[in-house]
C-alpha positions as CSV (number, residue, x, y, z in Angstrom):
1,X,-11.1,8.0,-14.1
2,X,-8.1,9.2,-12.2
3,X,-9.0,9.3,-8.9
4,X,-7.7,11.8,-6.1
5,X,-7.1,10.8,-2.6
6,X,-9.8,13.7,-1.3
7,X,-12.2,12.0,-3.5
8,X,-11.4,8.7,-3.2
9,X,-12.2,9.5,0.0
10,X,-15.8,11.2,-0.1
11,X,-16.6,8.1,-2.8
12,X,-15.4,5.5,-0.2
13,X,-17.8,7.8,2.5
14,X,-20.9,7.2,0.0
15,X,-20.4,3.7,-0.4
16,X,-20.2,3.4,2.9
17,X,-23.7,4.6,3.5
18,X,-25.3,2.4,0.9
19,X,-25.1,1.3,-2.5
20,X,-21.5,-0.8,-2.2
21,X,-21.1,-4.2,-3.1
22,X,-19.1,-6.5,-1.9
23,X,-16.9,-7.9,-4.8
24,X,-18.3,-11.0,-6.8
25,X,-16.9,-13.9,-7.3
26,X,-14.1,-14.6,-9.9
27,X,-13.5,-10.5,-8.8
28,X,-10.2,-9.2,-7.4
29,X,-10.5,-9.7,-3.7
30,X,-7.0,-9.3,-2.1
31,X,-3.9,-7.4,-3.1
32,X,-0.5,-8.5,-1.8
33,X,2.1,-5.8,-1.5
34,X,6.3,-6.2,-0.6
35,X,8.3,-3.5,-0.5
36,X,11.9,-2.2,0.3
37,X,13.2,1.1,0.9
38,X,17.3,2.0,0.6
39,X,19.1,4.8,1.1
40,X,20.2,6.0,5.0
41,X,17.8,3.9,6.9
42,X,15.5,1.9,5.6
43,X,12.1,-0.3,5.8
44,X,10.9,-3.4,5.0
45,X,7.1,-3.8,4.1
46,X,4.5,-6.6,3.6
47,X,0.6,-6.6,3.8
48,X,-1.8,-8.9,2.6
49,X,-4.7,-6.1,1.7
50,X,-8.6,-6.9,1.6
51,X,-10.4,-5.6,-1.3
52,X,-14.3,-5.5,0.5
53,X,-16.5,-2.8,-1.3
54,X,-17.3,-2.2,-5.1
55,X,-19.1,0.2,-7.2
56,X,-19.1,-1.6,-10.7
57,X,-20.5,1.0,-13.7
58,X,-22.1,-0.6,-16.8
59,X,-19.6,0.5,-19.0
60,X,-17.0,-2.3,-17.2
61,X,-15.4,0.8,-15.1
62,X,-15.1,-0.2,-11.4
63,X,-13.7,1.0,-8.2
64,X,-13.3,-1.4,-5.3
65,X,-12.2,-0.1,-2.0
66,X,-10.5,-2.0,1.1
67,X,-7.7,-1.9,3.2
68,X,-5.7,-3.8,5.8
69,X,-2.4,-3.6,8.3
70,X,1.4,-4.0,7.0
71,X,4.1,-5.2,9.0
72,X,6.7,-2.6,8.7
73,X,10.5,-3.1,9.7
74,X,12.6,-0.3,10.5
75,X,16.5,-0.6,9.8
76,X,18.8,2.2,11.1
77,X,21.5,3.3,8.9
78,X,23.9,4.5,11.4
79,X,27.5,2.4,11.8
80,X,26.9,-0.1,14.5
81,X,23.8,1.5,15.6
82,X,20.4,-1.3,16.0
83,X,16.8,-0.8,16.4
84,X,16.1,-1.5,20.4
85,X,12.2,-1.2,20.4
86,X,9.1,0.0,18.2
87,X,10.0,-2.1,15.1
88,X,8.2,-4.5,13.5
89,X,5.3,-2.1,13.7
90,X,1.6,-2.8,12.2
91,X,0.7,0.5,9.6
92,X,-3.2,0.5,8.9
93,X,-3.7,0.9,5.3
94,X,-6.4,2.1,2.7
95,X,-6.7,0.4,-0.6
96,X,-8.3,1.8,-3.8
97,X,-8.1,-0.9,-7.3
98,X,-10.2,1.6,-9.9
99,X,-10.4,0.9,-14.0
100,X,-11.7,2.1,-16.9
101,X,-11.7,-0.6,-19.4
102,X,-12.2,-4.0,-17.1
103,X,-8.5,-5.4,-18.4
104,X,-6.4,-2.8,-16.1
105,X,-6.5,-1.3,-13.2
106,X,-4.6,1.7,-11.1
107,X,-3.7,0.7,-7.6
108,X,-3.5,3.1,-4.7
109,X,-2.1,2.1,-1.5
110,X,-2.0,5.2,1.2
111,X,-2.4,5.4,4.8
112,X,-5.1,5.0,6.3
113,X,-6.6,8.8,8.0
114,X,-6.3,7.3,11.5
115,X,-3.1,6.1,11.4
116,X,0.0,7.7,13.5
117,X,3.4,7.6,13.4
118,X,5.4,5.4,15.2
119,X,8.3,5.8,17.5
120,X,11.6,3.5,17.4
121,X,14.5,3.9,19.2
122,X,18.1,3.1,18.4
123,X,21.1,2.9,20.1
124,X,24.0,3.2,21.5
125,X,22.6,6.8,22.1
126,X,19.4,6.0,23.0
127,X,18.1,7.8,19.5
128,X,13.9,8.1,19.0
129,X,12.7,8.4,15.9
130,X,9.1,9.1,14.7
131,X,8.7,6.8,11.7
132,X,5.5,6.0,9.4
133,X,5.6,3.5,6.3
134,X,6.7,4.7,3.2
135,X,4.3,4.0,-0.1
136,X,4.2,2.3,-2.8
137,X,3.5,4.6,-6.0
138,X,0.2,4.0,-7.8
139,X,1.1,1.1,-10.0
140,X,-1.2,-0.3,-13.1
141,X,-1.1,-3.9,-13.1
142,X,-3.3,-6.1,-15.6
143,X,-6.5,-7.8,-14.2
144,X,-5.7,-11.4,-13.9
145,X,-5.5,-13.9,-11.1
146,X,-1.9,-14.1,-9.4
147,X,0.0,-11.6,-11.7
148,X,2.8,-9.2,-9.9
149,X,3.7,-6.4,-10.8
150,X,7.0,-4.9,-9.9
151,X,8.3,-0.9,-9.7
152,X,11.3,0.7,-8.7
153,X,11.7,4.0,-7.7
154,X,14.6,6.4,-7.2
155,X,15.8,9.6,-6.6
156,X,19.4,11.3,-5.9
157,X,23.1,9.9,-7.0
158,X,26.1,8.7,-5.8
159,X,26.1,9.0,-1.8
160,X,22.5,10.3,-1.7
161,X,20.6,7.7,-4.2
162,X,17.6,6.5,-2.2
163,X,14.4,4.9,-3.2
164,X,12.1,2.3,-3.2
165,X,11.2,-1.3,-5.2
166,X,8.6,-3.7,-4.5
167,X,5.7,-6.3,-5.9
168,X,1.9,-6.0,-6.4
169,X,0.0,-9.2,-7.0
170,X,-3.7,-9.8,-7.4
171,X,-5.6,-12.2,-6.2
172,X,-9.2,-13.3,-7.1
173,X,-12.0,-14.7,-4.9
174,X,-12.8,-18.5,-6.0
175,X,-16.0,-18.7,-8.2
């Protein structure tokens, strides 16, 4: 049940027009996400996600839709350079937690359709930049109550080695 973004899309469409549930208790209800990038400049993430609409199957499969915003820090790279203005800025966020077997799950955080890049300026120089968040990969992380789950991603060597690590933890609604 490997879902694409194109149709996690059109699902998340249907569900919006009827048959979604909102997630029961003792469900996963929030997903907490912290993330740094390295390499040249660099971000700083963190969002504290909603998990608001479910499509549970009978065979324990589910898919649970949701979103929310992340406050995203931009860092320049550049020797003695500093961001002036347009960081922290809020990214709006989409949120898919789908599983096959009711014990794990596949988490996709993306951006949301309607959200734009930002633009931050840095200086001396006077230097604009149009920046979005960078994502975490899809992660699988067991479903349980307050477990994190970590990744760390990298590409390049030496000089050029850039990448990104970060934490995923699940949170349930109270019973």
């Amino acid at each position: 049940m490997t879902l694409t973004r194109g149709y996690s899309a059109i699902l998340a469409g249907a569900l919006a027009l009827g048959g979604a549930r909102v997630p029961a208790p003792d469900a996963p209800c929030r997903i907490v996400w912290d993330q740094t990038t390295s390499g040249g400049d660099w971000q700083t993430a963190h969002a504290d996600l909603k998990l608001t609409r479910s499509a549970p199957q009978a065979d324990g499969s589910f898919v649970i839709f949701g979103g929310g915003t992340a406050t995203v820090t931009y860092h320049s790279g550049l020797a003695g350079a500093r961001v002036t203005s347009g960081s922290p800025f809020d990214a709006k966020l989409d949120l898919t937690l789908s599983s096959e077997d009711g014990k794990t799950a596949v988490v996709d955080i993306g951006l949301a359709a309607d959200e734009a890049d930002h633009e931050v300026v840095v200086n001396p120089g006077g230097f604009t930049y149009s920046v979005e968040a960078t994502m975490p990969p899809s992660d699988t992380i067991p479903l349980k109550d307050g477990v994190t789950t970590s990744y760390s991603v990298f590409h390049g060597s030496g000089a050029h080695r850039a990448g990104r690590t970060g934490t995923l933890t699940l949170h349930y609604c109270p019973g």
